[in-house]
C-alpha positions in Angstrom: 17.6 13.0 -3.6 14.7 11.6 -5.9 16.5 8.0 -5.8 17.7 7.8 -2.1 14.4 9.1 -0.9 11.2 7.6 -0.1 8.5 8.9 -2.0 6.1 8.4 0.8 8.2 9.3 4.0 9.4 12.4 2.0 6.2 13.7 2.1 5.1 12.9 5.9 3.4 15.7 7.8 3.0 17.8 4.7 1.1 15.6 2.5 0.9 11.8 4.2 0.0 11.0 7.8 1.5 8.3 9.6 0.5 4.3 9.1 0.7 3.6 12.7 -0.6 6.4 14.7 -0.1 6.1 18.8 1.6 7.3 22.0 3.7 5.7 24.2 5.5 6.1 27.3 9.1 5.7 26.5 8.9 2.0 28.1 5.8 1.4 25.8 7.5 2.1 22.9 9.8 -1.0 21.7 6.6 -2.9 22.5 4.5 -1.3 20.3 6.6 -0.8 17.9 7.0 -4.6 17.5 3.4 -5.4 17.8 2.5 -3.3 15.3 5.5 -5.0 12.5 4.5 -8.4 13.4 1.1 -7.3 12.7 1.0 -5.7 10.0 3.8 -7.7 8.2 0.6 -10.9 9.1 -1.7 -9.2 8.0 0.3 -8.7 4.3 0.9 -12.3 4.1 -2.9 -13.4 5.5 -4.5 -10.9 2.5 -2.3 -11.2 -0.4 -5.0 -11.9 -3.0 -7.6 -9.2 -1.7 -6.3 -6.3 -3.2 -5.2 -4.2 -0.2 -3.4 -0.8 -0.3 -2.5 -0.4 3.2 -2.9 -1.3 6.9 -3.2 1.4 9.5 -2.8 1.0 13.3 -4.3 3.8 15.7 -3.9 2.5 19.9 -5.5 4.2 22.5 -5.1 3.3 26.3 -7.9 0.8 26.2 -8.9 0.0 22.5 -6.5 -0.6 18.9 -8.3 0.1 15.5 -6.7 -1.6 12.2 -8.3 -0.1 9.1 -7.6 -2.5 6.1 -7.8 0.5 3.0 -8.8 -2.2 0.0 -10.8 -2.1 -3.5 -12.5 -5.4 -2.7 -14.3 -4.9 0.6 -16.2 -7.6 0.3 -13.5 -10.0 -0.2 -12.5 -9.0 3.1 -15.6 -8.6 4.8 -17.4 -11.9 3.6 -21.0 -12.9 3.6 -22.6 -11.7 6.4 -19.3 -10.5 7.9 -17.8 -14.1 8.4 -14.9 -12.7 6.7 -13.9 -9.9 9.1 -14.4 -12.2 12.3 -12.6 -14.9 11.2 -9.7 -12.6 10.6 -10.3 -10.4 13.7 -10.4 -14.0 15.3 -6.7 -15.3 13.8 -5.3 -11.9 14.7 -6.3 -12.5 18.2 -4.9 -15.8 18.2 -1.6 -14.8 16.7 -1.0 -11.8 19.1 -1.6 -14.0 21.7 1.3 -16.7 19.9 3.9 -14.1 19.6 3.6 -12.2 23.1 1.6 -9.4 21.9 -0.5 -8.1 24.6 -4.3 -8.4 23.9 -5.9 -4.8 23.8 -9.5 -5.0 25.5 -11.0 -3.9 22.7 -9.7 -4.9 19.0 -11.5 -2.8 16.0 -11.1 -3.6 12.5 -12.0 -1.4 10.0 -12.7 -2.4 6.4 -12.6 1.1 3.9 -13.0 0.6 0.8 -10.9 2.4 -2.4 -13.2 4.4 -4.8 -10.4 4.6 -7.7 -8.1 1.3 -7.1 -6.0 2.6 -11.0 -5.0 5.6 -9.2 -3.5 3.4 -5.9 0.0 2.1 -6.5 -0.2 -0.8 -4.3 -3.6 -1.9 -6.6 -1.7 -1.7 -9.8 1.6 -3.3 -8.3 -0.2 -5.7 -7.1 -2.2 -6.5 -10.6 0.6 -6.5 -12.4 2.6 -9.0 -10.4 -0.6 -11.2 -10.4 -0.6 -11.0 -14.8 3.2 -12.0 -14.5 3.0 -15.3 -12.0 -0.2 -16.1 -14.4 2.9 -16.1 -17.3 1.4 -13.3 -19.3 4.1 -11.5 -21.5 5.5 -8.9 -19.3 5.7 -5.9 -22.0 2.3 -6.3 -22.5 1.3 -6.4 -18.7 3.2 -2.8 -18.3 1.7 -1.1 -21.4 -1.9 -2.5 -20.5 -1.2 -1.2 -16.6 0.7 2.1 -17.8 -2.8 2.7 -20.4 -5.0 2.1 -17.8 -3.7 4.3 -15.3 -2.9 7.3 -17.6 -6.7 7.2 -18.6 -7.6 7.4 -14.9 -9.1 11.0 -13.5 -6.8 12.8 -11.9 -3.7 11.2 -13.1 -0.6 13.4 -14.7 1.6 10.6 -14.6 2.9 6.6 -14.2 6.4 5.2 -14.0 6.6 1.0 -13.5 10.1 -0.6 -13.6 10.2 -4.5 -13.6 13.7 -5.6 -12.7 14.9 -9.5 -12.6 14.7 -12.6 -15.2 11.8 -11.2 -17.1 10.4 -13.9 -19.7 12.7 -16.2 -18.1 16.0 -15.1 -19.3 19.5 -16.2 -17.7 21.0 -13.1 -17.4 18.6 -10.4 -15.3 17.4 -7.1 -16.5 15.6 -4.0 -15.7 12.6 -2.5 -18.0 10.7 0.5 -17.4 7.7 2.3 -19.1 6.7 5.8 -18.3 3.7 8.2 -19.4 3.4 11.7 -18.1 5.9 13.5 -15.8 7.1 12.2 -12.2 8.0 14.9 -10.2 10.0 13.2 -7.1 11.8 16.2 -5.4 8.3 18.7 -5.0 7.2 18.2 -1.9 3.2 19.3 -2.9 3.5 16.7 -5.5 1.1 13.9 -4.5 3.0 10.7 -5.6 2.4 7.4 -4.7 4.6 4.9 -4.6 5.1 1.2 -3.8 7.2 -1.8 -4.2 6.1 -5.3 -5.4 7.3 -8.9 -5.5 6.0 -11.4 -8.0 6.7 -14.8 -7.1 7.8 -16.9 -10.1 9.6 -20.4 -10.5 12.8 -19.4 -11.7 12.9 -16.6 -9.1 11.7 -13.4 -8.1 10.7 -10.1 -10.3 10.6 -6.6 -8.4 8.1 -4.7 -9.2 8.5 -0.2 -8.7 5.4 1.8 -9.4 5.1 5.4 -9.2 1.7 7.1 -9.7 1.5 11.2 -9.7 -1.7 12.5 -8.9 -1.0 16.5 -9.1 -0.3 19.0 -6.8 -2.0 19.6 -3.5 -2.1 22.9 -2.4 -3.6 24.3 1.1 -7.1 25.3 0.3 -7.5 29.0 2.3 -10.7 29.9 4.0 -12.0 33.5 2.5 -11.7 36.4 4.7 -15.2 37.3 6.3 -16.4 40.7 4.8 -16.3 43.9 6.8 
């Protein structure tokens, strides 16, 4: 189970919500499904570089919210908010390219991440950017692996680099690991995410698990008598 398994959908409904949240006739619902791939899979591409954890989609009859969840805010947002216009401005255009029906009202939300080492798409992301930059990738995993492990909150950190790391011929996989992983508890908060770094000789895969405890319901006391 803890290799088939997505960390992430194992855990829906008891720990994690869903990323696109909506409801849909059954004739709705091969539309929006597609909409919401295309758009988020744009969106990916558009912001690679700003440091984004995930996209969430909520639709209403009348209105769709996107809320970009990203350590950088104000990479997104730009000065003044010519960032987040310009953007909400594309994504209008590119709906309207690919046969996505307009909503009449478009919100996009910008929340920002107080503790980006704790966020496994951050640190996937950061350590893909230290390899295409040709940094030496043992060092990239122990830096990322120290960093997170000194983070609040944090029991424990698994990153697996798999492909021709430092350019070899013949393709490998290398992992480092600090703390304890537990995949198969389903109160276990882990977070998990897969990254690609891009490099000339081809790609490196990039796995990053981040456990961040235990979540248990918190009770209201019983009102004295």
């Amino acid at each position: 189970m803890s290799k088939v398994v997505h960390p992430y959908a194992h855990r829906l409904v008891i720990l994690r919500d869903w990323k696109s949240r909506w409801f849909a006739a059954p004739k709705k619902y091969k539309e929006y499904l597609r909409s919401d791939t295309l758009i988020r899979s744009y969106l990916e591409k558009r912001m690679r570089g700003l440091y984004v954890s995930s996209i969430e989609i909520e639709r209403s009859p009348k209105s769709t919210r996107i809320i970009i969840r990203t350590s950088r805010p104000g990479m997104v947002i730009g000065r003044s908010g010519e960032g987040s216009t310009k953007l909400k401005q594309d994504l209008v255009s590119f709906m309207k390219k690919n046969g996505i029906p307009a909503p009449e009202e478009l919100k996009l939300d910008v929340v920002e991440i107080l503790n980006p080492d704790a966020d496994a798409h951050i640190v996937a992301y950061s350590v893909a950017e230290a390899l295409e930059k040709r940094l030496p990738f043992r060092r990239v995993m122990k830096q990322a692996v120290e960093r997170v492990i000194a983070t609040r909150g944090v029991e424990g950190v698994k990153i697996v680099l798999s492909g021709r790391l430092g350019g070899a011929e013949i393709a490998r996989i290398e992992e480092q690991k600090r703390g304890s992983i537990p995949l198969q508890t389903f109160r276990a908060d882990v977070d998990y995410t897969r990254e690609v770094a891009r490099m000339t000789y081809g790609g490196i895969g990039i796995k990053v698990w981040i456990y961040r405890g235990e979540v248990f319901d918190v009770k209201e006391p019983a009102p004295k008598k």
